[in-house]
C-alpha positions as a printed Julia matrix, in Angstrom:
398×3 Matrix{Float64}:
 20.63   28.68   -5.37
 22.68   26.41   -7.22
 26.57   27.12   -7.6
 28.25   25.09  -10.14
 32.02   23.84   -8.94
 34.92   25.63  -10.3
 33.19   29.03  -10.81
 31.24   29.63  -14.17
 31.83   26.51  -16.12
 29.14   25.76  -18.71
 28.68   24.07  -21.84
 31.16   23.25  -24.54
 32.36   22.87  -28.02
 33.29   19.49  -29.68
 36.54   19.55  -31.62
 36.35   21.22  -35.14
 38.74   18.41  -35.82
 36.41   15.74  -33.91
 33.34   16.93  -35.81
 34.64   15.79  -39.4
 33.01   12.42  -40.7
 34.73    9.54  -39.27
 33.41    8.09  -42.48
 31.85   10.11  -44.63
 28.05    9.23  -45.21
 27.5     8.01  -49.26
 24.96   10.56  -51.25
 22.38   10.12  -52.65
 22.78    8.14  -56.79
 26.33    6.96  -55.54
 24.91    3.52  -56.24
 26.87    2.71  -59.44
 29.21    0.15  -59.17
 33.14    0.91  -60.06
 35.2    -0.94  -62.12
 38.18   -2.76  -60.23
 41.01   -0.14  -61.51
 38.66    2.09  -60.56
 38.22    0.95  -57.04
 41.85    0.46  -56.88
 42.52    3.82  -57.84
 40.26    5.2   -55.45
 41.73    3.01  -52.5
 45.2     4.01  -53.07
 44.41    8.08  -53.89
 44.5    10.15  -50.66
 40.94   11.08  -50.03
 40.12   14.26  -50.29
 38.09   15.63  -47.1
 34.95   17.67  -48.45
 33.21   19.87  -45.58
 29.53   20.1   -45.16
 28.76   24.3   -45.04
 25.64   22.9   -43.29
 27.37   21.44  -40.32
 30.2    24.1   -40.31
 27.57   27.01  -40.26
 25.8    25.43  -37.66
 29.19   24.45  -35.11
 29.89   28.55  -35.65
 26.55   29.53  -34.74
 26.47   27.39  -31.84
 29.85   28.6   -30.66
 28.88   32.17  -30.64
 25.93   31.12  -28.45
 28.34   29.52  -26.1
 30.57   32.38  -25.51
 27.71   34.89  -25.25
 26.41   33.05  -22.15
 29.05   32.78  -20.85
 29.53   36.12  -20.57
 25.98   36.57  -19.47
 26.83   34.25  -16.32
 28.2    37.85  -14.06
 25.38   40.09  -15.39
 22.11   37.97  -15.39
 21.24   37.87  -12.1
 19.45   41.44  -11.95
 18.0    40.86  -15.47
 15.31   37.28  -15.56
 15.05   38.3   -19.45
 18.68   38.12  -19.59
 18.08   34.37  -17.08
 15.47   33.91  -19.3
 17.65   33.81  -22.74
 20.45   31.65  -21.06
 18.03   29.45  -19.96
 17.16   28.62  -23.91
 20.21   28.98  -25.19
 21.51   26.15  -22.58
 18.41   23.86  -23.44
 19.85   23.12  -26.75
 23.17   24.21  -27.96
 25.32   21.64  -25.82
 22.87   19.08  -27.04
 23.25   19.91  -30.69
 27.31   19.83  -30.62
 26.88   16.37  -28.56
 24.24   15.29  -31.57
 26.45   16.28  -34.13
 29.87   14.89  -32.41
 27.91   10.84  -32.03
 26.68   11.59  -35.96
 30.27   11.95  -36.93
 31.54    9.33  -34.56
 29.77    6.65  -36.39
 32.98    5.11  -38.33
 34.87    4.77  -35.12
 36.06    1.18  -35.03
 39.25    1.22  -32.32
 41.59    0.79  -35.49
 44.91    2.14  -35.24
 44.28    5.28  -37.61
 41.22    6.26  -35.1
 42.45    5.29  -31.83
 45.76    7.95  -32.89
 43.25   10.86  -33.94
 41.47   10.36  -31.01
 44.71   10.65  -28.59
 45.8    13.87  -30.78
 42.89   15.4   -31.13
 40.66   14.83  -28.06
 43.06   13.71  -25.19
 45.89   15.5   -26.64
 44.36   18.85  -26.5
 42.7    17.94  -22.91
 46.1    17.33  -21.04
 47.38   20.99  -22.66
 44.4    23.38  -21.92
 43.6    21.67  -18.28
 47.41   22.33  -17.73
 46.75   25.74  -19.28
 44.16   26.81  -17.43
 44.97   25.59  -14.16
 48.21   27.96  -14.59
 46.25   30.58  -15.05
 43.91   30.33  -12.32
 47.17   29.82  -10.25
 48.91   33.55  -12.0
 45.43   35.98  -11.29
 43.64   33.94   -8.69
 44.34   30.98   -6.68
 48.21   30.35   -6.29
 47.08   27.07   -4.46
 45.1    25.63   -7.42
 46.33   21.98   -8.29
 46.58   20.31  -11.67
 44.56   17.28  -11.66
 43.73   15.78  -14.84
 40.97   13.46  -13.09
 39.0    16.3   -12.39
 38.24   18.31  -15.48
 38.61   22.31  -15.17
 35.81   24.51  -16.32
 35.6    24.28  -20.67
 37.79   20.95  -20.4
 35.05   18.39  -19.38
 33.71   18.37  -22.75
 37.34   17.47  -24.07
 37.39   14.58  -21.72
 33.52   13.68  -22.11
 33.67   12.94  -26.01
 36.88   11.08  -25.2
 34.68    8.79  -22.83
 31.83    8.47  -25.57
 33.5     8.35  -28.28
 35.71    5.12  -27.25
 32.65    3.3   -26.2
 31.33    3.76  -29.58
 31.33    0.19  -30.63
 29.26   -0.85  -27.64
 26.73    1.33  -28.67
 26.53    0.14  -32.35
 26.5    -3.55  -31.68
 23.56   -3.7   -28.56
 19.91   -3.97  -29.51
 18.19   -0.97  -27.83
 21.36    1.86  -27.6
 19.19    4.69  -26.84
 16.98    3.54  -24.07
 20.01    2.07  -22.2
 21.89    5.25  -22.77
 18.79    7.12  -21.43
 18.46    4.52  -18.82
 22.5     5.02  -17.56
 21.31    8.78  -17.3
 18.14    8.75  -15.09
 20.02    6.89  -12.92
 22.98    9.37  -12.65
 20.74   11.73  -11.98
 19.84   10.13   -8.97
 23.17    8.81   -7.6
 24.75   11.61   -5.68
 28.14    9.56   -4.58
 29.37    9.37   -8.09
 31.74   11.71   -7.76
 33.82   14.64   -9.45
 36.4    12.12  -11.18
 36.14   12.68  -14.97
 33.36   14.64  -14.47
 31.42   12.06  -14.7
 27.83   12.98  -13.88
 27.93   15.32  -17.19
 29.25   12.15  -19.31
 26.51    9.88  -18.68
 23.74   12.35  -18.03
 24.67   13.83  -22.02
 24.96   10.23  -22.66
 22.04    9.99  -24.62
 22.48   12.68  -27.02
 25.31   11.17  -28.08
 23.97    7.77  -28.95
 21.11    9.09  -30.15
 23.57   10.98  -32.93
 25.0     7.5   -34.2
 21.88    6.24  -34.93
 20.8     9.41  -37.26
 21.42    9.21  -41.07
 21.24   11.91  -43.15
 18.22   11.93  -44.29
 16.9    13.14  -40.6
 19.08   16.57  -40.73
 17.5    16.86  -44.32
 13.98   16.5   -42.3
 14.6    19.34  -40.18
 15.79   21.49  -42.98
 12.89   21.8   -44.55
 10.64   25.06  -44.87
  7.56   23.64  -43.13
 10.08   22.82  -40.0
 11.31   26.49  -40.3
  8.15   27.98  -40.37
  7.12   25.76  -37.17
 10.43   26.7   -35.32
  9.26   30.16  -35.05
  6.06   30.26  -33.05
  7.75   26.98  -30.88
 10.91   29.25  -30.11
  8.45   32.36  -29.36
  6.68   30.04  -26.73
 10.02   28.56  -25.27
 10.93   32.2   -25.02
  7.57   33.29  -22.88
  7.84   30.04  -20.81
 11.45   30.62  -20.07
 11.19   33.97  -18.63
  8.38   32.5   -16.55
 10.14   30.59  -15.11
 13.52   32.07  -14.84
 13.05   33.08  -11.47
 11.21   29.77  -10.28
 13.77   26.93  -11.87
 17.45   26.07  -10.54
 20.21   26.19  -13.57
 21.8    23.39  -11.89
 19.1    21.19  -14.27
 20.56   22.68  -17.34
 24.36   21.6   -16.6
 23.54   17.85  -16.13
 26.79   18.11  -13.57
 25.21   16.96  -10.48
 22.35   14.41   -9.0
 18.65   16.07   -8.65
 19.63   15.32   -4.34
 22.95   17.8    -4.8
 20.78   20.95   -6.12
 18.08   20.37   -3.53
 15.53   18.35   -5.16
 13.86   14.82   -4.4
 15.53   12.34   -5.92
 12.43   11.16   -8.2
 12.7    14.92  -10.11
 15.95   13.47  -11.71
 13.88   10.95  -13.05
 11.09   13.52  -14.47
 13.75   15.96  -15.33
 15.87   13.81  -17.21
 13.3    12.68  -19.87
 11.1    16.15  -19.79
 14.88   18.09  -20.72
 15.7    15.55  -23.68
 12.82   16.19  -25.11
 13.22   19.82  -24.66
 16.13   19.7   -26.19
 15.33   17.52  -29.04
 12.78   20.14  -30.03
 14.83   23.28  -29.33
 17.91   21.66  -31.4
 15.5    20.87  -33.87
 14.16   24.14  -34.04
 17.96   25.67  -34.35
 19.17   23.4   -37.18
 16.02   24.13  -39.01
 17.14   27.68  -39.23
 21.63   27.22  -39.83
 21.74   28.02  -43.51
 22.44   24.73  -46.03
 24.74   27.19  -48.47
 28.36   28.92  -48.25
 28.47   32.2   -46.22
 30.99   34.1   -44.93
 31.13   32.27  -41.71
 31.35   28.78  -42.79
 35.37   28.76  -43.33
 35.11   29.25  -39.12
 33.04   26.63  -38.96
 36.74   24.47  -38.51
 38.21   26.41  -36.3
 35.95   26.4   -33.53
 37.79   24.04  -31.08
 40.03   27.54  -31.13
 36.89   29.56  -30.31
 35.77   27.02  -27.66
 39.05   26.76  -25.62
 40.42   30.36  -25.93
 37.16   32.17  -25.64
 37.15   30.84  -21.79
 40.45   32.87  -21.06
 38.9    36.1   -22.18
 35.72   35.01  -20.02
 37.59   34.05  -16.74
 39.88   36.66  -17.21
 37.44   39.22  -17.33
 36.5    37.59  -13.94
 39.46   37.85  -12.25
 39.82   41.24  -13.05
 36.6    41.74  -11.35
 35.44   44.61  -14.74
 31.81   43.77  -13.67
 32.17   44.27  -10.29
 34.48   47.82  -11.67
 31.97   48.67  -14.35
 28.31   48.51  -13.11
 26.79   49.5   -16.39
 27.84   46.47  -17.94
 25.19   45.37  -16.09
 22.39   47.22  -17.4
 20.57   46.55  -20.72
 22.84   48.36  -22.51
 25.74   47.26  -21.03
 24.3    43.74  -21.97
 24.07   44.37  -25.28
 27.79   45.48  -25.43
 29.01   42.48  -24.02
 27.0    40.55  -26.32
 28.53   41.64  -29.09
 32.13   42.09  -27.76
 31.73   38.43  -26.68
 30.68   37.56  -30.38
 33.39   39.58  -32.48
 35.94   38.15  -29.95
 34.96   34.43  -30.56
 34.54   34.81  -34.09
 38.34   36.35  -34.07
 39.37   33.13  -32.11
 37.93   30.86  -34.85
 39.72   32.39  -38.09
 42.08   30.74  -39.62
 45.12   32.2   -38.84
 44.21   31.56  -34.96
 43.56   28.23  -36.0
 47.36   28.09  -37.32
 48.87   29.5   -34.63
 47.51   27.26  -31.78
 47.97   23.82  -34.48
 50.68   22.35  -32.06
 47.98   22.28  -29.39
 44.75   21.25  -30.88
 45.48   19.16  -33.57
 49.04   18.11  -33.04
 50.09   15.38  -35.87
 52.94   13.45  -33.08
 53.54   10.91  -35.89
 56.34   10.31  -33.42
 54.54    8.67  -30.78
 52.62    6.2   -32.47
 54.45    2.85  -34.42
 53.8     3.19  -38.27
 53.57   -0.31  -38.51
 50.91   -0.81  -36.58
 49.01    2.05  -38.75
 50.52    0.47  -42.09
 49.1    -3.15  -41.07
 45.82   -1.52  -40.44
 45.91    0.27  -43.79
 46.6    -3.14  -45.3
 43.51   -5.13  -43.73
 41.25   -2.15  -45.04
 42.63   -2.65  -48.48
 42.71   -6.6   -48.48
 39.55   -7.87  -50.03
 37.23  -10.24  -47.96
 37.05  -14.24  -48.84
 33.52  -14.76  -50.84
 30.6   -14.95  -48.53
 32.29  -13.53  -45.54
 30.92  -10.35  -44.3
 32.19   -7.21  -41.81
């Protein structure tokens, strides 16, 4: 069987802070033209950031699906219904943050204003919670445990993953055929073993894809899947995934599902990380398709922690390795019944959703979305500001 490095270290959660529009797409009748005070106005007026409850509801939903596995990683191997549900869950919901991250990624332009919210609130927050969590591997585990910020630490990779795609963004939106190279860069990952731990980088190109393909979406395809025919379809396709999964629960390796090694490190020819490649994405496609379909479009009471699940994503993993250290499965057996896996189901959800309120969100501000106005030159930001607002000679276009 397949043992992922570093102990249980899954799938991730873009930054809350990452996953607001770069630039926010125009709606629909915004067509009428502005008068030139008007457009002055607007220019000089400090935008005012207005939050999708679509996208918000579906980054909390997704998060509570991330910390659920994760805490079915120490009870699933007696249960294949229990292998079975992590098997769908990891089919789709790393896709759908990556999705989501390259659709709000599409204004990235290496100005000065980007490059700085990048550094403070991707790398930033990387060099912090590797740091963090290496400590505390070295306080309850592994007093020998190194911190090396080459070679990303369980929930960190993602950090350092969307920091990779998210600066090659401009390559992406200027080459003819983005997705099939991006596909292309992954099959062959998948079949190059001697790539190596640094960066992580087998799990940045293999997700490549996913992220390309969400900076060619518009909005009109996440209105697509919202609609009630797509609903209705999601059911008996999730009911099928379901059956097929606890088929073959006991028959397939996870190590397919983590996109962290080559097909030839998990035991496998090397031409099944060609076929696995392409027959997950589409997978994936469906099953995030299938999930969006069904995140509610209004306000509930969950959408305020839809921005404040880069807290959920990096604390949540304390809790989880902590209870691992402590060995409480190996000290409670009955956490690994049925029962005991429905109680940390639900622990595991109330706990996350705790981690994403608000006043969490406050409280660990110096760490995941630092402002450090102090370590970039404001004249380089002001000069930048000043191009944007400058208006372009007649005929010349951006």
């Amino acid at each position: 069987m397949f043992h992922a490095p570093h102990g249980y270290q899954r799938a991730p959660l873009p930054p809350a802070r990452e996953l607001e529009p770069e630039a926010p797409p125009a709606r629909t009748g915004e067509s009428t033209p502005r008068s030139g005070a008007e457009a002055a106005a607007a220019s000089s007026a400090p935008a005012a950031k207005q939050r999708d409850a679509f996208f918000d509801n579906a980054k909390y939903l997704a998060i509570v699906f991330v910390a659920m596995a994760h805490m079915w990683e120490p009870v699933m191997d007696g249960s294949r219904a229990t292998r079975a549900l992590y098997i769908v869950v990891y089919s789709f919901h790393m896709p759908a943050f990556i999705i989501i991250s390259g659709y709000f990624s599409r204004g990235f332009d290496m100005s000065p204003k980007k490059i700085q919210r990048l550094v403070t609130g991707v790398a930033v927050p990387y060099v912090i919670f590797e740091t963090a969590y290496t400590f505390f591997k070295r306080w309850a585990d592994d007093p020998d445990q190194s911190i090396s910020l080459l070679d990303p630490w369980y929930l960190t990779w993602f950090l350092i993953a969307l920091f990779c795609w998210r600066i090659t963004t401009p390559l992406w939106r200027v080459i003819r055929y983005p997705l099939p190279v991006a596909l292309g860069i992954a099959v062959l990952a998948s079949v190059t073993p001697n790539i190596g731990d640094d960066l992580n980088l087998q799990r940045v190109l293999q997700f490549l894809p996913y992220f390309v393909l969400g900076l060619l979406l518009k909005p009109e395809h996440f209105q697509m899947v919202r609609r009630r025919e797509v609903r209705l379809l999601a059911i008996p396709v999730v009911l099928c995934t379901l059956v097929f999964a606890y088929w073959a629960a006991p028959r397939v390796g996870l190590g397919w599902f983590y996109h962290s090694s080559a097909s030839q490190q998990i035991g496998a020819p090397w031409w099944a990380g060609v076929v696995m490649t392409f027959a997950l994405f589409g997978c994936s496609l469906v099953l995030t398709a299938c999930f969006l379909s069904w995140v509610p479009r209004r306000k509930m009471w969950f959408t305020v922690l839809g921005a404040g699940t880069l807290g959920g994503y990096l604390l949540h993993g304390f809790l989880v390795k902590g209870a691992s250290y402590a060995e409480l499965f190996e000290t409670y057996p009955s956490l690994s019944t049925p029962l005991g896996e429905i109680f940390v189901t639900v622990a595991m959800a109330v706990a996350v959703t705790l981690l994403c309120t608000p006043p969490v969100r406050r409280l660990f501000r110096f760490a995941m979305e630092p402002e450090m106005n102090w370590a970039f030159r404001r004249d380089a930001v002001e000069v930048a500001r000043q191009r944007e607002r400058r208006p372009q000679p007649a005929g010349k276009t951006s």
